[in-house]
C-alpha positions as CSV (number, residue, x, y, z in Angstrom):
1,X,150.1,147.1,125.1
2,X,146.4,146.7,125.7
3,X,144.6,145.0,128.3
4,X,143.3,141.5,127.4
5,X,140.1,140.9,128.1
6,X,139.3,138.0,126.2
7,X,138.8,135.8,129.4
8,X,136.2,138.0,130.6
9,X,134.8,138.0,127.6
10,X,135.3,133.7,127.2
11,X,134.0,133.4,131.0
12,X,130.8,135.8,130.5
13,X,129.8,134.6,127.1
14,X,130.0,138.0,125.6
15,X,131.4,139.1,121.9
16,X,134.5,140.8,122.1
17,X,134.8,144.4,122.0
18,X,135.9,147.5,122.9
19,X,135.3,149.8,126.2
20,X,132.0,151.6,126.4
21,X,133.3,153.8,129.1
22,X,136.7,156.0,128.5
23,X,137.7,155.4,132.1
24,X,136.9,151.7,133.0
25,X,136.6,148.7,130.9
26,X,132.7,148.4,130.6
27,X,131.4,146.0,128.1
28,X,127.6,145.2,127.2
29,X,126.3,141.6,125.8
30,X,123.2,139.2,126.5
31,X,123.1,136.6,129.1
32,X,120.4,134.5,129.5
33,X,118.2,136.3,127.2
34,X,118.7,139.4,128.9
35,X,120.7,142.6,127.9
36,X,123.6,143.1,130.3
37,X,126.9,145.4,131.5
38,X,129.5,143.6,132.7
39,X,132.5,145.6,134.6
40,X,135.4,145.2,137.4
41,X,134.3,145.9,140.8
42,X,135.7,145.9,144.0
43,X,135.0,143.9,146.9
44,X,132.5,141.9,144.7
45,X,130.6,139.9,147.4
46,X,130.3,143.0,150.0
47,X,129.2,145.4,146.9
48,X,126.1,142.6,146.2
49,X,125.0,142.5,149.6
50,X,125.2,146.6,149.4
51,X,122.9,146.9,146.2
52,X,120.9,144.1,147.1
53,X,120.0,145.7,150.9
54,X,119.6,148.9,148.8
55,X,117.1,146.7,146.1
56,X,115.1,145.3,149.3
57,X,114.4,149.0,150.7
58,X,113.3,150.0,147.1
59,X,116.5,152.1,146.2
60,X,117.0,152.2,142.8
61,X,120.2,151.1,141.9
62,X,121.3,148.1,139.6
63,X,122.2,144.5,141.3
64,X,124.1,141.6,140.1
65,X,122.5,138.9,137.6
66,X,124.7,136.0,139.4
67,X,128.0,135.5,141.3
68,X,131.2,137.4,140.4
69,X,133.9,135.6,138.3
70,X,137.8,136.6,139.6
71,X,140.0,137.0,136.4
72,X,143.4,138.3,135.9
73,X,143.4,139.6,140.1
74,X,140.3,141.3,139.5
75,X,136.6,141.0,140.4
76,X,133.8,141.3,137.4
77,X,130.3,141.3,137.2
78,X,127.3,141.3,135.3
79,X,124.6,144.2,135.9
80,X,121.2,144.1,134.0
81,X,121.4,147.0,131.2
82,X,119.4,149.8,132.2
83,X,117.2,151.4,129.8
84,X,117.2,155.2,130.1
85,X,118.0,158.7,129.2
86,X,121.7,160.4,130.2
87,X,121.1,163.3,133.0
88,X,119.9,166.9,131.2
89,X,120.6,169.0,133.3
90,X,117.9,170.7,134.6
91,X,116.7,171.4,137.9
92,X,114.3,168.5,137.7
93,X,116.8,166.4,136.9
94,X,119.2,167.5,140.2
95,X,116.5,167.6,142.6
96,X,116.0,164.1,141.4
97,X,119.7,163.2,142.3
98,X,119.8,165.1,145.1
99,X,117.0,163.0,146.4
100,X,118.4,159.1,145.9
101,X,121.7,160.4,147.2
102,X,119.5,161.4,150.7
103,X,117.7,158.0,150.6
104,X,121.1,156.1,149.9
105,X,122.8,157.9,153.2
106,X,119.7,157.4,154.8
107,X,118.8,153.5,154.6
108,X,123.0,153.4,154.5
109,X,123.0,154.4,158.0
110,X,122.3,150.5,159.9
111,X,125.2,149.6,161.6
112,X,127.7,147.0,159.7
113,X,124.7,145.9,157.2
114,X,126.5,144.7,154.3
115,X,130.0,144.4,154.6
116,X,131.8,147.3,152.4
117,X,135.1,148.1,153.2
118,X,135.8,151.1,155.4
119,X,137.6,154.5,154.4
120,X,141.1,154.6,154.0
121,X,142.9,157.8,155.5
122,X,145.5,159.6,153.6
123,X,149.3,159.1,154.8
124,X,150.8,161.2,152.9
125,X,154.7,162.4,153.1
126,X,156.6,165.5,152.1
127,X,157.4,164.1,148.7
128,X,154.0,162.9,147.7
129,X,152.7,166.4,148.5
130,X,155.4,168.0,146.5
131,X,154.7,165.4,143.8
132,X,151.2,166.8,143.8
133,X,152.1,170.4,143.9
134,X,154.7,169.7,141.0
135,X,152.2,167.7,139.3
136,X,149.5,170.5,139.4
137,X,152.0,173.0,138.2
138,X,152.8,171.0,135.3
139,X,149.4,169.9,133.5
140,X,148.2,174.0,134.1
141,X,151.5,175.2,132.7
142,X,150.7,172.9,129.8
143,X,146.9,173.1,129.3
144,X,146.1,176.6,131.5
145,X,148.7,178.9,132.0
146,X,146.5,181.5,132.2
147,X,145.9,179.7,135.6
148,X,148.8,178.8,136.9
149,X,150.6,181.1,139.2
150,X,147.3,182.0,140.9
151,X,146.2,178.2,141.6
152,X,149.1,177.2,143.1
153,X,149.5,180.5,145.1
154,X,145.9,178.9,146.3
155,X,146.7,175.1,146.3
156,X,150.1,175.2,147.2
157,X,150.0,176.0,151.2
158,X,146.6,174.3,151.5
159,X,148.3,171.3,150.2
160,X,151.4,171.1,152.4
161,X,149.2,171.8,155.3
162,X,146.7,169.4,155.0
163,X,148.4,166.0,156.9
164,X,148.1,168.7,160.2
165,X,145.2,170.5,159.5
166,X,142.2,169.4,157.4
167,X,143.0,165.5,157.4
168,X,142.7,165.5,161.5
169,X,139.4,167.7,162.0
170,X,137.7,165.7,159.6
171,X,139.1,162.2,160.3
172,X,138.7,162.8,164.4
173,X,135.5,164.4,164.2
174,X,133.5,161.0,164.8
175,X,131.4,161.8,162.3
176,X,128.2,159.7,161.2
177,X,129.5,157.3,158.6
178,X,127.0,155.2,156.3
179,X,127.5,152.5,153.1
180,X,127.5,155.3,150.6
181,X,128.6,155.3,146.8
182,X,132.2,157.3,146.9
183,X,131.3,158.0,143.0
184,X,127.9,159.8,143.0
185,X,127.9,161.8,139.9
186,X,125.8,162.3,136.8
187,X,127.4,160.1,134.7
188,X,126.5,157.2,136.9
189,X,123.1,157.9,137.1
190,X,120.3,156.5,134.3
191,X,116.9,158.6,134.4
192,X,113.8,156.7,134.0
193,X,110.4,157.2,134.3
194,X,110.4,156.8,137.6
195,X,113.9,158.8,138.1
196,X,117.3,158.2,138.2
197,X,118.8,154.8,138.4
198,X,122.7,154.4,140.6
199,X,124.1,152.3,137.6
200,X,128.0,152.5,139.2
201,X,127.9,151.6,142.5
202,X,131.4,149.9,142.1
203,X,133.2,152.2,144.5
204,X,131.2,151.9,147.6
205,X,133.0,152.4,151.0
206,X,131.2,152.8,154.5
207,X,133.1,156.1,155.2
208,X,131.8,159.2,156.6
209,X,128.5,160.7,154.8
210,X,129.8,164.1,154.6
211,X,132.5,163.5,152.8
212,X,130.3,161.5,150.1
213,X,128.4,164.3,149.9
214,X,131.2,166.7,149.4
215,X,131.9,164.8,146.9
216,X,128.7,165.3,144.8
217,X,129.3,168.6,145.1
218,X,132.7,168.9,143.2
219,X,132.4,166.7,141.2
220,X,128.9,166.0,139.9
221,X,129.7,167.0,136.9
222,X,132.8,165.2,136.6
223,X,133.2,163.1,133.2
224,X,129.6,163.9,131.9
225,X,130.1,163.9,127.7
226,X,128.0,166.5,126.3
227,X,126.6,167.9,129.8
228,X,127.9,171.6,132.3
229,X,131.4,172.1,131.7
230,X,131.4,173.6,135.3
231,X,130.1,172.4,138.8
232,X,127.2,173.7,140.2
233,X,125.5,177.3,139.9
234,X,124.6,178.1,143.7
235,X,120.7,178.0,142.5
236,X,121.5,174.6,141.3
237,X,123.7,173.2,144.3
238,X,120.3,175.2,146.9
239,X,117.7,172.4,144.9
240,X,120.1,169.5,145.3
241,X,120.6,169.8,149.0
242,X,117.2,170.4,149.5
243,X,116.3,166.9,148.3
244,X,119.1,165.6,149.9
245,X,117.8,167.4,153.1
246,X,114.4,165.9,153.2
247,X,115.9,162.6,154.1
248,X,119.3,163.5,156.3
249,X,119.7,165.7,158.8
250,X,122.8,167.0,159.6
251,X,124.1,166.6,162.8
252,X,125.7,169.7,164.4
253,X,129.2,168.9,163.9
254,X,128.8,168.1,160.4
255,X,127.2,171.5,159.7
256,X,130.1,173.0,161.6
257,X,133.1,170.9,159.2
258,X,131.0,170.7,156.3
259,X,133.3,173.7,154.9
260,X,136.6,171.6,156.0
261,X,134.7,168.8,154.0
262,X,134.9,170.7,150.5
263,X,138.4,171.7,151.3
264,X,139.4,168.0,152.3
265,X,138.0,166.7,148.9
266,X,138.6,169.2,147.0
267,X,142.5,168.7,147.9
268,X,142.4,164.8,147.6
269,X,140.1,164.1,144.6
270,X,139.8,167.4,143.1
271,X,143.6,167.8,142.8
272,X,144.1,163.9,142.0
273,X,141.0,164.3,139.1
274,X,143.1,167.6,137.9
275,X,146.4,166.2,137.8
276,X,145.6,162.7,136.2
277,X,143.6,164.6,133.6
278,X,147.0,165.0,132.2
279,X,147.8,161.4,131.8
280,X,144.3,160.4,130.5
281,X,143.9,163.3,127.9
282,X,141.1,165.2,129.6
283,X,142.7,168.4,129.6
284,X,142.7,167.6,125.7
285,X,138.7,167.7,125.6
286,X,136.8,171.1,125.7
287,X,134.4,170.3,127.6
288,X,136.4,168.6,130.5
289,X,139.5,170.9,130.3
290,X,136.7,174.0,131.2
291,X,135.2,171.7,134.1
292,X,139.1,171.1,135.7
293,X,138.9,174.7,135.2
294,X,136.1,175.5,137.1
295,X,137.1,172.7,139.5
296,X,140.5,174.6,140.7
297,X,138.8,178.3,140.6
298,X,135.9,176.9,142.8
299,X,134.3,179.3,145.5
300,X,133.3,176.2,148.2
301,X,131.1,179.2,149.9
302,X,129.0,178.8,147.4
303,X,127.8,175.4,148.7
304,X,126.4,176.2,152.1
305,X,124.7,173.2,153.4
306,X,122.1,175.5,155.6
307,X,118.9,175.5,154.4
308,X,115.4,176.8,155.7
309,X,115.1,173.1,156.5
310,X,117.6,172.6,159.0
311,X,118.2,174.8,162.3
């Protein structure tokens, strides 16, 4: 059966309707005069301090018209609609995202400023890996059995291996952490005039800033209707961390685990975004099916975060 959303839609004062996002219930309307998006998010009064300490030091990023209303267990919230063209594409366009996600780690750096929740380590047990490695075997033997044998020969011992290998050197590394977005992608970014605009911030954690940025990296290009059905070309990954350079240095130890980072995220959220594209239908669309692709055949040494900017 379908969610009910009519007390969000009774409590906001919005016309019924259906989901303008696939993946989320996202719904627009006019309060107060004034065009609006109104959508669950999670740890409502902490994510308002977050965007508005971002809004204060000029970040870009949409804030909350008024207080949240709980309904049904969850959290929802009105955002001012954003006027605005999708993401293109082009280098312009990345050296632009590359650039707010530097200035969002680096104003996200103050010690305990608003409030968001911290990162939540992986426990994971023999059967949940083997439910992951089953789980991967099945949606590529159904959408990509071209693929198969070969990703799992890769994934499989990576996988089992990660509770005592890549999980520790990243999680004991003490690495800087900042209030960062979890969920920086294309998709959640609105391009203005004066550049893109962080319209989903709904999935912010204070967790480490490498791992955020990892993150970009796989998955930019994640859910994007119409845009690369692939992740970065290395010319295109060199002008994003460039921007993002300008404003964060790396310290030394994250230049040193910043290739367990891509491994680390590529096993939790690339394999997780691979295997619940099953469930969701996105190995059923074209252009996401050859991004999940791209996403499992991925060369991480094609993302080196060295740069003439940093020695």
């Amino acid at each position: 059966m379908p969610d009910d959303y009519s007390e969000v839609f009774r409590r906001f004062g919005i016309e019924p309707q259906a989901s303008i996002y696939p993946y989320a219930p996202v719904f627009r309307g006019v309060i107060g005069g004034r065009a609006v998006a109104v959508k669950r998010t999670n740890s409502a009064e902490a994510m308002g301090r977050w965007v508005r300490y971002l809004a204060a030091a000029e970040l870009p990023v949409v804030t909350p018209l008024a207080v949240p209303h709980h309904i049904a267990g969850h959290d929802w919230v009105a955002y001012p609609w954003i006027e605005g063209r999708p993401y293109d594409g082009s280098l312009a366009d990345i050296r632009a995202a590359g650039n707010l996600l530097g200035r969002l780690h680096a104003v996200g750096d103050a010690e305990g400023s608003t409030g968001l929740p911290g990162f939540e380590w992986p426990d994971q047990d023999e059967e949940s890996v083997q439910d992951d490695v089953t789980g991967l075997g099945k949606v590529l033997a159904t959408y990509r059995p071209d693929l198969r044998r070969e990703v799992l020969e890769r994934f499989e011992p990576l996988l089992r291996a990660f509770m005592a290998t890549t999980l520790p050197a990243i999680r004991d590394a003490d690495l800087p952490v900042a209030d960062v977005s979890m969920d920086f992608k294309a998709v959640n970014l609105v391009y203005g005039q004066a550049g893109p605009v962080l319209v989903d911030p709904d999935n912010g954690e204070r967790a480490p800033r490498l791992l955020d940025l990892a993150l970009a990296v796989l998955l930019f290009h994640n859910d994007l209707p119409g845009g690369p059905a692939r992740l970065f070309h290395e010319r295109e990954w060199a002008v994003f961390r460039d921007a993002y350079l300008v404003h964060v240095r790396p310290t030394a130890r994250e230049r040193e685990l910043w290739p367990t980072a891509l491994l680390y995220m590529l096993l939790e959220w690339g394999v997780w975004s691979a295997i619940n594209g099953g469930e969701t239908g996105d190995w059923d669309d074209s252009r996401q099916a050859a991004f999940l692709a791209d996403l499992l055949t991925v060369d991480i040494t094609h993302y080196p975060l060295e740069s003439a900017q940093v020695s």
